[in-house]
C-alpha positions in Angstrom: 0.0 0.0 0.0 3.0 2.5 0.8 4.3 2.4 -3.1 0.6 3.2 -4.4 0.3 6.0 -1.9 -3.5 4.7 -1.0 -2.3 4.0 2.7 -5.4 6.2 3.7 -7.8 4.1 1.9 -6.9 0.5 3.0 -10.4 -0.1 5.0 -12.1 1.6 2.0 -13.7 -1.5 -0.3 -11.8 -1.3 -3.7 -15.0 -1.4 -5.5 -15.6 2.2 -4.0 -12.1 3.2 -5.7 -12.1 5.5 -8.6 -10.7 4.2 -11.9 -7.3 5.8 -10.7 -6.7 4.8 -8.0 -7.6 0.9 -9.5 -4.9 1.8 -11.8 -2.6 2.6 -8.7 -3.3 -0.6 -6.8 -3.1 -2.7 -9.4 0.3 -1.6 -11.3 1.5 -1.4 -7.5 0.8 -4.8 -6.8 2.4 -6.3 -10.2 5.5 -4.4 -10.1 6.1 -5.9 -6.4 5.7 -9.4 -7.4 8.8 -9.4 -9.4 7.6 -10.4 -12.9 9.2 -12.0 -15.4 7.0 -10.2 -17.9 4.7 -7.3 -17.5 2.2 -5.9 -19.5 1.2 -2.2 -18.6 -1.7 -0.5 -20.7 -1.7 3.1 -20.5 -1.1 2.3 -16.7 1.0 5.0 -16.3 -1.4 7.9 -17.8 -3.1 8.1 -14.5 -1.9 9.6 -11.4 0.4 12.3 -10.1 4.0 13.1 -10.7 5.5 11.4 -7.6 3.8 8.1 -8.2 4.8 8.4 -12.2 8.2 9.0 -10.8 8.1 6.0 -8.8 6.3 3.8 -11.5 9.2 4.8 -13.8 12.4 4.0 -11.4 10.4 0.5 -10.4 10.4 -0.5 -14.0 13.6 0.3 -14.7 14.5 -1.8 -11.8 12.8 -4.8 -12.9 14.1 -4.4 -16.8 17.9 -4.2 -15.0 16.6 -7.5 -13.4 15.3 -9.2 -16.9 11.9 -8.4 -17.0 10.1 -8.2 -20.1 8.0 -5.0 -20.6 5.1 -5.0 -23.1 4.0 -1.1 -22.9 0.9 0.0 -24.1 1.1 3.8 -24.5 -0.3 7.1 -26.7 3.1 8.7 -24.8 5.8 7.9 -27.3 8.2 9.8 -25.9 7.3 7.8 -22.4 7.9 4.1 -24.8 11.5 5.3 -25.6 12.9 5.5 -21.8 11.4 2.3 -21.4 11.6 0.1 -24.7 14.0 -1.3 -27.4 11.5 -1.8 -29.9 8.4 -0.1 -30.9 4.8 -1.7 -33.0 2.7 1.2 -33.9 -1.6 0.7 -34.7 -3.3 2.7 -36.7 -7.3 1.4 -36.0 -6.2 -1.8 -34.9 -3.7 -2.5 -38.2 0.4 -2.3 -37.7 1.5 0.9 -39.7 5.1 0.7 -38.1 7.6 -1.3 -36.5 11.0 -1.0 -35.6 13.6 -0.5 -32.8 14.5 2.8 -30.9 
């Protein structure tokens, strides 16, 4: 609960969270259970800058370890810190592919 920041919600029942702070549970409790893959879509749009902060030096923590990261993302500029190789969709179809 201390990484997602909702410390002051743990006798709240999740189904009384807003869609954000879901999101904040939910990416806090993946990235904690060392992965060997992790799939993140659009996970990190939501929230503030502190917990983006955190989000970001937790990933790069678990890539240094070998974890996979399979990003979903309209931040492009957020998928180059983070990935080697890039598919882009245009209405579901692959327009683009490539490495960064």
């Amino acid at each position: 609960m201390d990484f997602s920041g909702l410390g002051n919600f743990i006798d709240t029942p999740v189904k009384n969270y807003s869609s954000g702070m879901y999101m904040r549970l939910g990416f806090s409790v993946a990235v904690h259970v060392e992965p060997q893959v992790l799939l993140a879509d659009e996970v990190l749009a939501v929230g503030d800058e502190e917990f983006k902060r955190k989000c970001h030096e937790r990933i790069r923590t678990l890539q240094d370890d070998g974890m996979a990261l399979i990003l979903v993302t309209h931040a492009v500029e957020e998928g180059k810190e983070f990935c080697q190789r890039y598919l882009t969709l245009e209405r579901g179809r692959m327009i683009e592919h490539g490495c960064y």
